[in-house]
C-alpha positions in Angstrom: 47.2 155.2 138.2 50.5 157.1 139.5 50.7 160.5 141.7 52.9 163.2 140.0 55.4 165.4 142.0 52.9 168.1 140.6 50.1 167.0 142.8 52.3 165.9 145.8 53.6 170.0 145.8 50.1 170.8 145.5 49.3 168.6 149.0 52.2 170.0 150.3 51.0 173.4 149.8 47.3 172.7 151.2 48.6 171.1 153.9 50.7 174.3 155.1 47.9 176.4 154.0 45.1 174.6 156.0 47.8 174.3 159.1 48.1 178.2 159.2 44.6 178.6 159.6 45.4 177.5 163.4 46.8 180.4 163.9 44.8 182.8 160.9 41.4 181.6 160.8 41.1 182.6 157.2 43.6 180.7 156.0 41.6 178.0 156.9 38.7 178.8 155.2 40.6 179.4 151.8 42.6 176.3 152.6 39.1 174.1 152.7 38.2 175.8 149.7 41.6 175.3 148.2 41.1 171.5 149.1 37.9 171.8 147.5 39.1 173.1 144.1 42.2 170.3 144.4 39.8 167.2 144.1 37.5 168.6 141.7 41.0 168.8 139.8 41.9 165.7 140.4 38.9 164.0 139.2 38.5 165.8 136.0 42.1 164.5 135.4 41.3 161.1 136.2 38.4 161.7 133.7 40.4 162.8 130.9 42.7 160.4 131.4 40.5 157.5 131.4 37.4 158.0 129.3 38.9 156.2 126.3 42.1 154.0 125.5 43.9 157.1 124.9 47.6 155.7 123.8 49.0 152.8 121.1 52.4 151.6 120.8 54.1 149.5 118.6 57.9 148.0 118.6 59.2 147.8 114.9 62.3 146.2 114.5 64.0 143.4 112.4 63.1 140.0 113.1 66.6 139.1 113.8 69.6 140.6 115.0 73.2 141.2 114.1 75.8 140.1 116.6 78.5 143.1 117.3 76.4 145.3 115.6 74.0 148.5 116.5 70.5 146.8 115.4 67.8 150.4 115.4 64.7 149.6 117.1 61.5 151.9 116.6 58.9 152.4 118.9 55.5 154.3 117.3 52.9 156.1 119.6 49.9 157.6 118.8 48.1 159.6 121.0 43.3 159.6 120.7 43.2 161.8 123.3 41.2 165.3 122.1 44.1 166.9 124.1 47.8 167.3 124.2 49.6 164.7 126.6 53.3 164.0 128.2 54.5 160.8 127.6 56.6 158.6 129.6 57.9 155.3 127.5 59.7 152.6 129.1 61.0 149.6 126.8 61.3 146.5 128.8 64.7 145.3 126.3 65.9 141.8 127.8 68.4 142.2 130.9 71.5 140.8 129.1 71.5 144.4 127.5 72.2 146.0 131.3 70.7 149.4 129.9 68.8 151.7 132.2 68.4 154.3 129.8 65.6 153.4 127.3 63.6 155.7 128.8 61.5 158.5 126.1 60.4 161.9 127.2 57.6 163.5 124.6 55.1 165.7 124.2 52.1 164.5 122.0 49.4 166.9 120.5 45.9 166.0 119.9 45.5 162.9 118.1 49.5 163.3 116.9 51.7 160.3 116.8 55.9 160.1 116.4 58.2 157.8 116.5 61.3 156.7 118.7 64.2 155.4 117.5 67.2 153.6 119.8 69.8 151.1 119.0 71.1 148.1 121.0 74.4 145.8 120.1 74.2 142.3 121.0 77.8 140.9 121.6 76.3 137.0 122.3 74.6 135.2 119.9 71.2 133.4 120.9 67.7 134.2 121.7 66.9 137.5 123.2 63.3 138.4 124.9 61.3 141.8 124.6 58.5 142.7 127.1 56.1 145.1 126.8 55.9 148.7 125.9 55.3 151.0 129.3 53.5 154.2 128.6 52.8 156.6 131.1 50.7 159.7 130.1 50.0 163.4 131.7 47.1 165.4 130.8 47.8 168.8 130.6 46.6 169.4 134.8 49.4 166.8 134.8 48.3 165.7 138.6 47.8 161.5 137.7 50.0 159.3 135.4 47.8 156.7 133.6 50.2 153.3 132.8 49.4 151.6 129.8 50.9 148.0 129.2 51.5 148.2 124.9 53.5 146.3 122.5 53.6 142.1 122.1 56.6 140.6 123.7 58.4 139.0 121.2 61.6 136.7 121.0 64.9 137.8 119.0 67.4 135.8 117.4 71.2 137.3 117.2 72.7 135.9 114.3 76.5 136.1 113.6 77.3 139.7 111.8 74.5 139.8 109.1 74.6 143.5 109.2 78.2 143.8 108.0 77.9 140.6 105.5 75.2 142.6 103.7 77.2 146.3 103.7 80.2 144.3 102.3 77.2 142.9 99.8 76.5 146.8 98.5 80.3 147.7 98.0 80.8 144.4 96.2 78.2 145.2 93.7 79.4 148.7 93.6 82.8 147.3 93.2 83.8 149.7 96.5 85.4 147.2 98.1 88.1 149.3 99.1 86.3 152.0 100.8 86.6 149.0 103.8 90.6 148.7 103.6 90.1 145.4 100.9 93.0 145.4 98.4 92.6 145.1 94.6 94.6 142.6 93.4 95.3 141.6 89.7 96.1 138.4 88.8 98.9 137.8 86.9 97.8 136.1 83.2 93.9 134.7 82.1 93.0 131.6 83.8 90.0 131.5 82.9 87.0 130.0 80.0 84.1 131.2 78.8 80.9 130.0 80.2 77.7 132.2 78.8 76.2 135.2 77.7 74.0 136.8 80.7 72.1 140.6 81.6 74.5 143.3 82.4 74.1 144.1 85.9 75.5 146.5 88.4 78.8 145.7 89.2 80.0 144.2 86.4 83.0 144.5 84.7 82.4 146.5 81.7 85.3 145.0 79.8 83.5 141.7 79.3 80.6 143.4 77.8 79.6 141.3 74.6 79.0 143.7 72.0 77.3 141.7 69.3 74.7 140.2 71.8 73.8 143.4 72.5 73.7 144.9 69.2 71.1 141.6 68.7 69.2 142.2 72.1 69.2 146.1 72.6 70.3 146.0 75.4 73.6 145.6 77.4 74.7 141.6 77.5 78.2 140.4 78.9 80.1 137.4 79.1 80.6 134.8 82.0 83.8 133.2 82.7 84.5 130.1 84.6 87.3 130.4 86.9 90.0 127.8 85.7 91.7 128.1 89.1 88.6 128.2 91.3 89.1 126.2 94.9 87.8 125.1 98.3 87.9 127.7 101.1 86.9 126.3 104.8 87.0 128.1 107.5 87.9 126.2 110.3 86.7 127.7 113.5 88.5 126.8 117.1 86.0 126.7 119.8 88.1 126.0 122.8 88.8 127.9 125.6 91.6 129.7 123.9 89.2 131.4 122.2 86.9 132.5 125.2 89.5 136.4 125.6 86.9 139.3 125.1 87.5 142.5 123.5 84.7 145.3 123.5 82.4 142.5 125.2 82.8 139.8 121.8 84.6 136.4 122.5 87.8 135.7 119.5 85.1 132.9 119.2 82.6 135.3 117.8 84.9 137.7 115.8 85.9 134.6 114.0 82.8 133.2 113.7 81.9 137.0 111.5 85.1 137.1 109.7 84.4 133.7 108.5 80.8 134.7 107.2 82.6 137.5 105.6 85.0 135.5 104.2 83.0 132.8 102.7 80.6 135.1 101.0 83.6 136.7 99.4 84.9 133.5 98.3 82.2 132.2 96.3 82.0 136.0 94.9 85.1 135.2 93.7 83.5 131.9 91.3 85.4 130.0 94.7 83.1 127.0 97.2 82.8 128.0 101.1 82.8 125.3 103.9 82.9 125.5 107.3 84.6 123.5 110.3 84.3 123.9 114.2 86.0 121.7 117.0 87.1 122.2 120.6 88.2 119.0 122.3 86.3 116.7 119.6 85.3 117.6 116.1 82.1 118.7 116.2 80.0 120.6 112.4 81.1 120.1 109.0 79.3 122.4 106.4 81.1 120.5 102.7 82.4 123.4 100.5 79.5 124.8 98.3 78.8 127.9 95.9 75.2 126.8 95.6 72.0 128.8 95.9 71.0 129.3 99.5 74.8 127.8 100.9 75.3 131.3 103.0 71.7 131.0 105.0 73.2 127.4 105.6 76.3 128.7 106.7 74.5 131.3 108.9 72.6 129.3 110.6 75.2 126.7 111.3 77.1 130.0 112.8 74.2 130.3 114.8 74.5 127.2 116.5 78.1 127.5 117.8 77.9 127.3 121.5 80.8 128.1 124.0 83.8 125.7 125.1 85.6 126.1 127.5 88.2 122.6 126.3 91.1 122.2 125.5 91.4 122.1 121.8 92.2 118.9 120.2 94.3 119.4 116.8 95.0 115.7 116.3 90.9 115.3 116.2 91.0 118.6 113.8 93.5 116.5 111.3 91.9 113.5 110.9 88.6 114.9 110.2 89.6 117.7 107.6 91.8 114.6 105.7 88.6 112.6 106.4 86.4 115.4 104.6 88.3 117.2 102.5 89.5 115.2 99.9 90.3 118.1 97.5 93.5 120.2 98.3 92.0 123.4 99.9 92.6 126.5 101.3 92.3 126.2 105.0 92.1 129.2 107.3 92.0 128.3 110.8 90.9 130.5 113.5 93.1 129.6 116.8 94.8 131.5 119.7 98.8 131.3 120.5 99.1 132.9 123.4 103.3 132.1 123.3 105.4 129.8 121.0 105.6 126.9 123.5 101.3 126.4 122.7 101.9 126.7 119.6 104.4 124.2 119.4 102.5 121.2 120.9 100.2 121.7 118.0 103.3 122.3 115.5 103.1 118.6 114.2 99.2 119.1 113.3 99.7 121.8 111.4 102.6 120.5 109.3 100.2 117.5 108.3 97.7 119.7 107.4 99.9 122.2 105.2 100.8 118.9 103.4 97.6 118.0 102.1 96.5 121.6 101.8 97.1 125.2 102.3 96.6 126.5 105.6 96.6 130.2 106.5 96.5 130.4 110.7 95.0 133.1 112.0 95.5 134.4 115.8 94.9 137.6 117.5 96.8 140.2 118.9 96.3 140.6 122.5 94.7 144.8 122.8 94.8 145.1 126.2 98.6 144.0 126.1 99.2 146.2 122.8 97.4 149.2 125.0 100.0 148.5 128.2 103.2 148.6 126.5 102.2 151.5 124.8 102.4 153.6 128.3 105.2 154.7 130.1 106.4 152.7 133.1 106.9 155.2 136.6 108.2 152.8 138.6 110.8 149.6 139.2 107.9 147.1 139.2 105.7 148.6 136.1 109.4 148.2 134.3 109.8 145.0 135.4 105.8 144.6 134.0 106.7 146.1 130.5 109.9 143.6 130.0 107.5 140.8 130.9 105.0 142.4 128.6 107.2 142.8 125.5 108.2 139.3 125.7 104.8 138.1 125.4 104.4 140.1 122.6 107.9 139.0 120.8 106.5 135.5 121.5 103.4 136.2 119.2 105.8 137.7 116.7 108.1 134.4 117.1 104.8 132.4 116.4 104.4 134.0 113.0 108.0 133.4 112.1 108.2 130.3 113.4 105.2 128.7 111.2 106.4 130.7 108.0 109.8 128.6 108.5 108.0 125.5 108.3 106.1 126.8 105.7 102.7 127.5 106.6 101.3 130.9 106.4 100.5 133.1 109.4 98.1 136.1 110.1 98.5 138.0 113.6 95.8 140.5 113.7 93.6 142.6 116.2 90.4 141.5 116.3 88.5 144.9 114.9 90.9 144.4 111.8 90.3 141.1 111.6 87.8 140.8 108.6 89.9 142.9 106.3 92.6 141.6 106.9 91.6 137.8 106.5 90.2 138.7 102.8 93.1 140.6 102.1 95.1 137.7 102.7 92.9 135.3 100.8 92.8 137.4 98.3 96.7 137.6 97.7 96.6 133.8 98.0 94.3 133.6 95.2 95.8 136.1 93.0 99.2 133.3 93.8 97.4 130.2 92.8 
């Protein structure tokens, strides 16, 4: 039970009131009967408020949640009291959120419930805990707050971007890929065989449409074609502490770690296998290259498991594991950070033996917060002597790209919002090359 400022004013006034009557002895007498009235109040409220259980709660929200994301969690209340009430609700979210404003005001009817809705974006991957639900309800004399204690705590996984895997999932089907910024791109010639006659389905191309099945069935049949230039895509995820920089409160480690979910359900979309490789200073999960049923909830949870390093990346580790592995010339998009040409060229020989055995696309990030500096104007002799120092890092970045084209290995500096699109964009020219 909790005192409102309602019945603290009230004291206040009956204390005044019953310290006048020192000097006007009727004041006194009203003020006792004042005091009176007051408790009589205050114990009816007590009785309305706890005759029954008066108030249910319950959190709804999805079992797991989506890393970088808004995830909407809804809180129901109902209300048994024969009256209307205030309402006070307090959702205990767990403290890596650092929110202090999940706090509900409402106002409840007799026997009414609603709902509240919030959203919260995880930008770590793990396991999150949810207390209880607070409640804390005014009967209409609104002089005591009763607390209820609601909800089931509950534990909450944050997976890798699930959210956006399964909105790139509805264009795909809707073939509105490029409401995202995803280029179509035609492939020059017909590589490919036919396989079978399935169902038409949503999304799919009505060109290949079999007439004659369907004139036999009734209904709308197409045909299925096997790829003839199908490959391997693995994305191979640096874990090192190159990759520890954070933009809008996500590591490079986890925008990777989404682009590359991304990227491997829209390669075996695209009749191609997804694999996945991670390493730091040792080489560490190997998911092989697969187009199988259930390969993306493997991928995910592999994903999942990725924990932070703070090493030094070992490339000469990296190579002799992928020609360990991957036997099969593949498409291999690396995930890395060059902060200026000299890292990159300590690591110049690795990625020369792995463009030889297959085709590696190396993708680093621009640095924002450098992009976001050069763009103001410098005042004063030492922010110009900042902006010349700043424009050479970002030349160096620039140099990086050129430098690995030279040698023939392809390159992809990107900001880490853009870095999704751009990434199938890229592998989707490569494939429209091969």
């Amino acid at each position: 039970m909790y005192l409102t400022p309602r019945f603290f004013a009230l004291w206040i006034a009956l204390v005044l009131l019953i310290g006048l009557g020192y000097a006007v002895p009727l004041m006194f007498v009203v003020g006792r009967w004042m005091l009176g009235a007051f408790c009589l109040l205050l114990l009816l409220d007590m009785a309305l408020l706890y005759h029954r259980t008066g108030i249910q709660a319950w959190r709804m929200m999805s079992e797991r949640f989506s890393n970088g994301d808004d995830n909407e969690v809804d809180i129901r209340v109902e209300s048994q009291y024969p009256f209307s009430v205030r309402l006070q609700i307090i959702d205990e979210i767990p403290p890596i959120f650092q929110r202090r404003d999940v706090l509900f005001k409402l106002r409840l009817l007799r026997r009414e419930g609603k709902k509240v809705r919030y959203a919260l974006r995880p930008t770590v991957r793990g396991t999150y805990f949810f207390g209880h639900i607070r409640v804390f309800a005014q009967s209409p004399l609104g002089l005591l707050q009763r607390r209820f204690t609601l909800g089931t705590p509950c534990d909450v996984k944050v997976y890798p971007s699930y959210l956006m895997l399964t909105h790139y999932e509805l264009l795909a089907i809707s073939n509105r890929l490029t409401d995202l910024g995803i280029k179509r791109i035609r492939r020059i010639g017909n590589h490919t065989e036919f396989e079978q006659i399935k169902d038409y389905v949503v999304g799919d191309d009505f060109r290949r449409i079999n007439w004659r099945a369907t004139a036999r069935t009734s209904h709308l049949m197409t045909n299925v074609y096997q790829d003839e230039r199908s490959q391997q895509v693995v994305c191979v995820i640096d874990k090192g502490r190159v990759m520890q920089q954070a933009f809008q409160g996500m590591t490079y480690l986890d925008y990777a770690i989404n682009a590359s979910l991304v990227l491997s359900y829209i390669a075996m979309r695209k009749e191609d296998k997804a694999g996945i490789m991670t390493f730091s200073d040792r080489f560490e999960d190997f998911v092989p290259p697969s187009a199988r049923r259930g390969h993306m909830q493997q991928i995910l949870e592999t994903l999942y498991r990725q924990q932070t390093q703070f090493a030094e990346s070992d490339f000469s580790a990296l190579t002799a594991h992928v020609n360990q592995h991957l036997s099969k010339r593949s498409l291999v998009v690396l995930y890395t950070n060059f902060a200026n040409k000299v890292s990159m060229e300590r690591q110049l020989p690795y990625l020369i033996q792995l463009n030889r055995r297959h085709r590696l696309l190396v993708v680093f990030f621009v640095d924002n917060e450098l992009k976001e500096y050069i763009a103001t104007r410098p005042d004063t002799d030492e922010e110009y002597y900042r902006h010349v120092i700043a424009e050479q890092f970002a030349y160096e970045q620039r140099l990086v790209v050129s430098t690995l084209k030279n040698h023939g290995i392809l390159a992809l500096l990107t900001t880490p919002e853009n870095l999704s699109v751009d990434v199938i964009n890229k592998y989707l020219e490569i494939k429209s090359q091969t």
